[in-house]
mmCIF file as gemmi writes it, N, C-alpha and C atoms, coordinates in Angstrom:
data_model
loop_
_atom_site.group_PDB
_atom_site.id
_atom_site.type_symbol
_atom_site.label_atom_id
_atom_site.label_alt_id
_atom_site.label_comp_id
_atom_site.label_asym_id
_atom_site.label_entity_id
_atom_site.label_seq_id
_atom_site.pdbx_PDB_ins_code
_atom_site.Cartn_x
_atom_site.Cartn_y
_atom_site.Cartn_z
_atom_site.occupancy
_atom_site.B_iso_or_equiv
_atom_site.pdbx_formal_charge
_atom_site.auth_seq_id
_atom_site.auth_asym_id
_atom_site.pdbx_PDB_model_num
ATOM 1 N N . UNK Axp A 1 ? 64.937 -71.849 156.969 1 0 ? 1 A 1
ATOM 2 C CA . UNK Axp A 1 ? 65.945 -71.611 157.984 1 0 ? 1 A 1
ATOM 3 C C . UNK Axp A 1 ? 65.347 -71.964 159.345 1 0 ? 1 A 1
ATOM 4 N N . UNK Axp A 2 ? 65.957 -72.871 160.166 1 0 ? 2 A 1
ATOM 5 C CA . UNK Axp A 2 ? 65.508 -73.223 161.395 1 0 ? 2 A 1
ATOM 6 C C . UNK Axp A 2 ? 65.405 -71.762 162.548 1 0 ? 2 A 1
ATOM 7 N N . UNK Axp A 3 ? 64.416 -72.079 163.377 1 0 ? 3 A 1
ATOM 8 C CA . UNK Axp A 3 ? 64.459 -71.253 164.083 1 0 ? 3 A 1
ATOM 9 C C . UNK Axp A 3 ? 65.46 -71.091 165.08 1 0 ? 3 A 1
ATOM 10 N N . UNK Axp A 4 ? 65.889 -69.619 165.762 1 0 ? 4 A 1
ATOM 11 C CA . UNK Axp A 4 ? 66.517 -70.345 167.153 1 0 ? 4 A 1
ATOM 12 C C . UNK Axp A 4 ? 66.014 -71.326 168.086 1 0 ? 4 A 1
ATOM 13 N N . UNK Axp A 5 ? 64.749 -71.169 168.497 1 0 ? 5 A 1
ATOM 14 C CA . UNK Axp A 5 ? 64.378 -71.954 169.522 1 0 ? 5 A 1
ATOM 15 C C . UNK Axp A 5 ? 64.477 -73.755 169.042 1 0 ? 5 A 1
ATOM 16 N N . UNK Axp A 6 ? 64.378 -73.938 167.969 1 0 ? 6 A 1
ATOM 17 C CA . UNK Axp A 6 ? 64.453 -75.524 166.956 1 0 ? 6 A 1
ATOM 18 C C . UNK Axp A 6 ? 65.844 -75.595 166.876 1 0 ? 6 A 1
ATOM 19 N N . UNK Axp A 7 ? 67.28 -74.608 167.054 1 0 ? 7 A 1
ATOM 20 C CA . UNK Axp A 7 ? 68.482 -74.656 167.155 1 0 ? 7 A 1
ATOM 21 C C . UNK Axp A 7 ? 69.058 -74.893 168.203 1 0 ? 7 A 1
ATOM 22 N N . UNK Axp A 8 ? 68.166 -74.556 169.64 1 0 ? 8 A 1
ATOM 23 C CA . UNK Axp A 8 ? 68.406 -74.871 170.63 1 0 ? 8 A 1
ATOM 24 C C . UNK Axp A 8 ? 67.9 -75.375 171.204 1 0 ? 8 A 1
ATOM 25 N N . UNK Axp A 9 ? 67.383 -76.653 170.744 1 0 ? 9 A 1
ATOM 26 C CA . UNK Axp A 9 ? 66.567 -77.975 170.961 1 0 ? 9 A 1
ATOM 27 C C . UNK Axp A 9 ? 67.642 -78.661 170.736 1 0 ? 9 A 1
ATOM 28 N N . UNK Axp A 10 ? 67.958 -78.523 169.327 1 0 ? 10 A 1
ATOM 29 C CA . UNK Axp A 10 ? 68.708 -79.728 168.611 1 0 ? 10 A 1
ATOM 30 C C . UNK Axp A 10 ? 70.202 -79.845 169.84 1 0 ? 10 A 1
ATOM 31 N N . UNK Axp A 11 ? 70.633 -78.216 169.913 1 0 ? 11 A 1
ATOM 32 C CA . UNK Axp A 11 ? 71.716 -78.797 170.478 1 0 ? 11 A 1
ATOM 33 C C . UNK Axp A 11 ? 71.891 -79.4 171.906 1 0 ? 11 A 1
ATOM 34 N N . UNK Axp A 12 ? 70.894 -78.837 172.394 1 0 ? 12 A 1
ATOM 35 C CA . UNK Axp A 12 ? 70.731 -79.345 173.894 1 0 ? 12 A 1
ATOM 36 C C . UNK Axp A 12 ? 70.365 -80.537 173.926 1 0 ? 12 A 1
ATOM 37 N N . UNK Axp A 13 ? 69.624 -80.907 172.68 1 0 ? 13 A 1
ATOM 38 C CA . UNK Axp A 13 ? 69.31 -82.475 172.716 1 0 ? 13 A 1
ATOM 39 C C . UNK Axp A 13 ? 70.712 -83.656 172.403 1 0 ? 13 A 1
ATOM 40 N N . UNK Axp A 14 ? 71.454 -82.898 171.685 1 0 ? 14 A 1
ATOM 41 C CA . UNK Axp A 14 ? 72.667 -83.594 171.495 1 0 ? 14 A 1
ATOM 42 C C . UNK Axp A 14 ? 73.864 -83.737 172.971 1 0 ? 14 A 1
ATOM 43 N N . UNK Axp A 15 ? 73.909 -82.68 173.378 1 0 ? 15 A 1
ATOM 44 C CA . UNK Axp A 15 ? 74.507 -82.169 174.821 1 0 ? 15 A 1
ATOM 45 C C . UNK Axp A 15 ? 73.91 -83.506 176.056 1 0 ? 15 A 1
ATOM 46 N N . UNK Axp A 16 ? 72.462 -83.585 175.663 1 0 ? 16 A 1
ATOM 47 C CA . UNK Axp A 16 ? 71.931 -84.266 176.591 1 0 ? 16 A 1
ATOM 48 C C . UNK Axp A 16 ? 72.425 -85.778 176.428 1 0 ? 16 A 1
ATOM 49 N N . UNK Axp A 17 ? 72.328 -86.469 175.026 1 0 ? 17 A 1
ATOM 50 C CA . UNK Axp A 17 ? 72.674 -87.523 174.431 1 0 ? 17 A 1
ATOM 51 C C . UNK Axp A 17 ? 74.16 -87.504 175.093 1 0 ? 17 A 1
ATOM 52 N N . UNK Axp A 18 ? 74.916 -87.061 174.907 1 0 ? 18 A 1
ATOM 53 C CA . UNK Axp A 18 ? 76.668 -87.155 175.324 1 0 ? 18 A 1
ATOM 54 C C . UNK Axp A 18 ? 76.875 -87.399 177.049 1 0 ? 18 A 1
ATOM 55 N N . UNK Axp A 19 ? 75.955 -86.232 177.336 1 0 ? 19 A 1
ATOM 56 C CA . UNK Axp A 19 ? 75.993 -86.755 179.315 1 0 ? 19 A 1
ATOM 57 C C . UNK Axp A 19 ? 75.694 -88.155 179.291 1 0 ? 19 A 1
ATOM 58 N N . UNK Axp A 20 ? 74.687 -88.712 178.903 1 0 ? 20 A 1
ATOM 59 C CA . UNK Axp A 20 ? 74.681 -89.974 179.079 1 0 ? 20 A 1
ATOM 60 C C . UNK Axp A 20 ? 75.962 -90.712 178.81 1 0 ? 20 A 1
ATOM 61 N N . UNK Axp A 21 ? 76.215 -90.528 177.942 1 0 ? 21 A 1
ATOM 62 C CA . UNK Axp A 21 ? 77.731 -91.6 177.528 1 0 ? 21 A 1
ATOM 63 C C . UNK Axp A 21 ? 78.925 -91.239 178.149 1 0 ? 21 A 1
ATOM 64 N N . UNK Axp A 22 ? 79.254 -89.785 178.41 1 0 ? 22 A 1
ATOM 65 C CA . UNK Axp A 22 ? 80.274 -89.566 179.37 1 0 ? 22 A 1
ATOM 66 C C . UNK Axp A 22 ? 80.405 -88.917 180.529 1 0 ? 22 A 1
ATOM 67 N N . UNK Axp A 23 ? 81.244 -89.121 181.085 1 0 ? 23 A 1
ATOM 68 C CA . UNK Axp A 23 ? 80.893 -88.73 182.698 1 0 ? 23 A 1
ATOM 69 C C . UNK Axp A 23 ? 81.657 -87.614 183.028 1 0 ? 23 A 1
ATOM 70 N N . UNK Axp A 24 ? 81.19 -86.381 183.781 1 0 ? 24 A 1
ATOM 71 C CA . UNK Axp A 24 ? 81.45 -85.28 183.856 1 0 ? 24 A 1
ATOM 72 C C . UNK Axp A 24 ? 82.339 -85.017 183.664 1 0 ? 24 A 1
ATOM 73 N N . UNK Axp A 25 ? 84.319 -85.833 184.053 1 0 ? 25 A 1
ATOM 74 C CA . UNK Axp A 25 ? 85.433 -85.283 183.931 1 0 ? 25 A 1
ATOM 75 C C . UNK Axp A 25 ? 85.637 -85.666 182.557 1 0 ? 25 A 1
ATOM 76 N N . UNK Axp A 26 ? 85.61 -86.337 181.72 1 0 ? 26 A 1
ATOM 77 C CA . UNK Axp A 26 ? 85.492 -86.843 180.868 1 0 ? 26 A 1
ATOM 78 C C . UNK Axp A 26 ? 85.022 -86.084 179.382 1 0 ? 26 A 1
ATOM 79 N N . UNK Axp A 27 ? 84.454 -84.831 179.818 1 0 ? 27 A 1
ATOM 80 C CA . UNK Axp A 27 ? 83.952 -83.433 178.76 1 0 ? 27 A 1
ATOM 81 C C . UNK Axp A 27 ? 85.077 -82.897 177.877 1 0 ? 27 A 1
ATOM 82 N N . UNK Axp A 28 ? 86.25 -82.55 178.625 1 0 ? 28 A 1
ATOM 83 C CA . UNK Axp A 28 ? 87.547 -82.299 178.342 1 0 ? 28 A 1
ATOM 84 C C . UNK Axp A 28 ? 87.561 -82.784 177.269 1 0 ? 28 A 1
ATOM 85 N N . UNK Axp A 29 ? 88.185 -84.171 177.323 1 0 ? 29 A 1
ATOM 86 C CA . UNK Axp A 29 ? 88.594 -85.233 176.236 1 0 ? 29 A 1
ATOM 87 C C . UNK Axp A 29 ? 87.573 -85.023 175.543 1 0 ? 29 A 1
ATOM 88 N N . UNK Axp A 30 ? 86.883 -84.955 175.12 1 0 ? 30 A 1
ATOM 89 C CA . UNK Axp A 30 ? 86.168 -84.641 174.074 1 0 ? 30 A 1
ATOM 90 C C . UNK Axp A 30 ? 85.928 -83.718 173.523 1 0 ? 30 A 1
ATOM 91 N N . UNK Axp A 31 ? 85.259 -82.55 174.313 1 0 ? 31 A 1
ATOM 92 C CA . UNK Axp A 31 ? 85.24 -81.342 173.634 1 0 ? 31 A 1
ATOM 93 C C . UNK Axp A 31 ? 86.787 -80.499 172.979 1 0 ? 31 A 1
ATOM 94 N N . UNK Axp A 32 ? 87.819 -80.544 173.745 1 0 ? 32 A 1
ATOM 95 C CA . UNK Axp A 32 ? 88.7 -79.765 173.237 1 0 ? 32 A 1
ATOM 96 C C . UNK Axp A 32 ? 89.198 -80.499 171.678 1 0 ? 32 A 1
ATOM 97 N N . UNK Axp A 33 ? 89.239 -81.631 171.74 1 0 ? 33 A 1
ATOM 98 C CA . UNK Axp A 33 ? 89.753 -82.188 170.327 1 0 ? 33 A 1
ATOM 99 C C . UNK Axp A 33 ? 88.675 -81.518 169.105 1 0 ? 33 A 1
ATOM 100 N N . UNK Axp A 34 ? 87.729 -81.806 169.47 1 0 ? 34 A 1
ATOM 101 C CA . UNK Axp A 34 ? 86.879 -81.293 168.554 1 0 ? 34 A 1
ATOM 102 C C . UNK Axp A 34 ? 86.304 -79.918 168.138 1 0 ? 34 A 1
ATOM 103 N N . UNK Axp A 35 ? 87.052 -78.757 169.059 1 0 ? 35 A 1
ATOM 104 C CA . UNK Axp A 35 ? 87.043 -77.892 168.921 1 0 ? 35 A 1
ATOM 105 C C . UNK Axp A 35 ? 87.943 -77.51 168.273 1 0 ? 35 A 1
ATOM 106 N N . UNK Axp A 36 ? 89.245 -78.102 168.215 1 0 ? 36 A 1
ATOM 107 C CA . UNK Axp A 36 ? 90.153 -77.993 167.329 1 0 ? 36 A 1
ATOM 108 C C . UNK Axp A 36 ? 89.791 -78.384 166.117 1 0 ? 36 A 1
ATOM 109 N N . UNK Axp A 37 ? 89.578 -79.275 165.91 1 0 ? 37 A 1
ATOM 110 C CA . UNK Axp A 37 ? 89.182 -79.893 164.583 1 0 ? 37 A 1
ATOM 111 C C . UNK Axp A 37 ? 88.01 -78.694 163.651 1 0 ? 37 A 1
ATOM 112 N N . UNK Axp A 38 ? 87.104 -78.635 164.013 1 0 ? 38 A 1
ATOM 113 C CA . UNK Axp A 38 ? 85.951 -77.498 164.048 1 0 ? 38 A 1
ATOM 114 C C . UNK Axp A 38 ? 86.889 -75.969 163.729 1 0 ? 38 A 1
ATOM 115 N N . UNK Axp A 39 ? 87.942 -75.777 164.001 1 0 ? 39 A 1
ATOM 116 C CA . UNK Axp A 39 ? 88.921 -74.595 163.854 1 0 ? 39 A 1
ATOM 117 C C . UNK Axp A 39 ? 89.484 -74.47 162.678 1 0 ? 39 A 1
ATOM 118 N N . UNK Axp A 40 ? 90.081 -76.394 162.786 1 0 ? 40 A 1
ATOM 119 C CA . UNK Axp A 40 ? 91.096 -76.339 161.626 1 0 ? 40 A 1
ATOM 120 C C . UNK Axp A 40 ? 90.301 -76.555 160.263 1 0 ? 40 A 1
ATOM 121 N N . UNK Axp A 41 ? 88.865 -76.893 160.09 1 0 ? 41 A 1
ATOM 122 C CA . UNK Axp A 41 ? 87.771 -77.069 159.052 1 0 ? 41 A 1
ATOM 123 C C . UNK Axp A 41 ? 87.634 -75.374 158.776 1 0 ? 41 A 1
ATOM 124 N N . UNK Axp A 42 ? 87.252 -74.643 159.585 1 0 ? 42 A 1
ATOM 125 C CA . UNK Axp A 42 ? 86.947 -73.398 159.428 1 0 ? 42 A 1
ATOM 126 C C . UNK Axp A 42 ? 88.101 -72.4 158.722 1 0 ? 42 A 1
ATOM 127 N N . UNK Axp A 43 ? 89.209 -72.796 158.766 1 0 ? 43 A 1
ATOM 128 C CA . UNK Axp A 43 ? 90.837 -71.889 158.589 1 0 ? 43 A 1
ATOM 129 C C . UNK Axp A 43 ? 90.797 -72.494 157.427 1 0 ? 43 A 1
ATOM 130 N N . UNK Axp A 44 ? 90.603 -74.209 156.462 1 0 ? 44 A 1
ATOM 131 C CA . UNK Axp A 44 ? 91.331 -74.554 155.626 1 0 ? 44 A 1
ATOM 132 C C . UNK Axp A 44 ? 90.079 -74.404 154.781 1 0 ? 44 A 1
ATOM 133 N N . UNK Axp A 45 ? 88.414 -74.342 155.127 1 0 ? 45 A 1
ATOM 134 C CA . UNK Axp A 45 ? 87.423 -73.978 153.87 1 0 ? 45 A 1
ATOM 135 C C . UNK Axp A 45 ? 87.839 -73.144 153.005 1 0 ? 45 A 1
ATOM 136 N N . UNK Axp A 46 ? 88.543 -72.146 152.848 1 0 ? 46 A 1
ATOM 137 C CA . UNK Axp A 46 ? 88.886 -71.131 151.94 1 0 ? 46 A 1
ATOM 138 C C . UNK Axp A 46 ? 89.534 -72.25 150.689 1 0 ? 46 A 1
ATOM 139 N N . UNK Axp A 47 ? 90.65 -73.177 151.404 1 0 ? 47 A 1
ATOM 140 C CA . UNK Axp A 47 ? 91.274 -73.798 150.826 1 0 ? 47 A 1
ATOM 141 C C . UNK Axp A 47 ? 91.145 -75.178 149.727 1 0 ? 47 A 1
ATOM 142 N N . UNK Axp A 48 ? 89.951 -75.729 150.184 1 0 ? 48 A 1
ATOM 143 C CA . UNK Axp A 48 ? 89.184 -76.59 150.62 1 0 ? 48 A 1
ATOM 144 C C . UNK Axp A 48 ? 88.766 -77.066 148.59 1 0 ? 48 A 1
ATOM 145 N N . UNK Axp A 49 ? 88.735 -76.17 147.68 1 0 ? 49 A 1
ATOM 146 C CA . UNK Axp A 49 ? 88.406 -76.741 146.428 1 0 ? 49 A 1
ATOM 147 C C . UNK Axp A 49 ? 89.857 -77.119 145.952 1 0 ? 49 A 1
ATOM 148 N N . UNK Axp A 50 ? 90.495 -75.914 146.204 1 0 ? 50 A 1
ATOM 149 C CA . UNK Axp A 50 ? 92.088 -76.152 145.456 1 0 ? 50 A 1
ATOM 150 C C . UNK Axp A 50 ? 92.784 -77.7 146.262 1 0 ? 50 A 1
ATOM 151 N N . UNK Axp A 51 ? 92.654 -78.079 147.351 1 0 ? 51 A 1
ATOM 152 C CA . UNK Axp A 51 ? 93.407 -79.138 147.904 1 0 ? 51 A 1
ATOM 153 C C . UNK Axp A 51 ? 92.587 -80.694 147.316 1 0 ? 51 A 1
ATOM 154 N N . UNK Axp A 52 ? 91.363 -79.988 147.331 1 0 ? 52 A 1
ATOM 155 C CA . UNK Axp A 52 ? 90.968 -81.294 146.342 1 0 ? 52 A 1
ATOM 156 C C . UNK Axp A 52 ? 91.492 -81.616 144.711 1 0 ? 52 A 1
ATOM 157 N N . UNK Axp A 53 ? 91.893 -80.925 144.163 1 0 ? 53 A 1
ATOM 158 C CA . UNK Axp A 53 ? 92.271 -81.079 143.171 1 0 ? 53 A 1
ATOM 159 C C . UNK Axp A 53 ? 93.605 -81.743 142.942 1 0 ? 53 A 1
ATOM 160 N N . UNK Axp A 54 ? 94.276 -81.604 144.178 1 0 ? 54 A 1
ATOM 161 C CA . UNK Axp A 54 ? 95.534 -82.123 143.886 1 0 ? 54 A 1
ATOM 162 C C . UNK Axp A 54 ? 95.345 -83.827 144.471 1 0 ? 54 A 1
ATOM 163 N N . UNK Axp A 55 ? 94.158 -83.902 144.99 1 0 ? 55 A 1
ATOM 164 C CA . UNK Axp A 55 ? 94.524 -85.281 145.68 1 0 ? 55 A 1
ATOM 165 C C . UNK Axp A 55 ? 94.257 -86.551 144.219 1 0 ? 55 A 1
């Protein structure tokens, strides 16, 4: 199991990676979509063996 401090490397290192590519107003558009998404993964895992079965 990673440590915290190796958990909060990784993410700050990722955080850091993204400033580069987008520019401060620009956080929005990104983060909120994917916070949704990240929501709707979390609500439908329960669901997540049974919906495979039907595909």
């Amino acid at each position: 199991m990673p440590s915290p401090q190796n958990l909060s490397n990784f993410v700050w290192g990722i955080a850091d990676q993204l400033r580069g590519v987008f520019k401060p107003n620009q956080y929005g558009t990104l983060v909120l979509p994917l916070t949704i998404l990240r929501r709707m993964e979390a609500v439908m895992a329960p669901h997540r063996g049974r919906n495979l079965l039907r595909i």
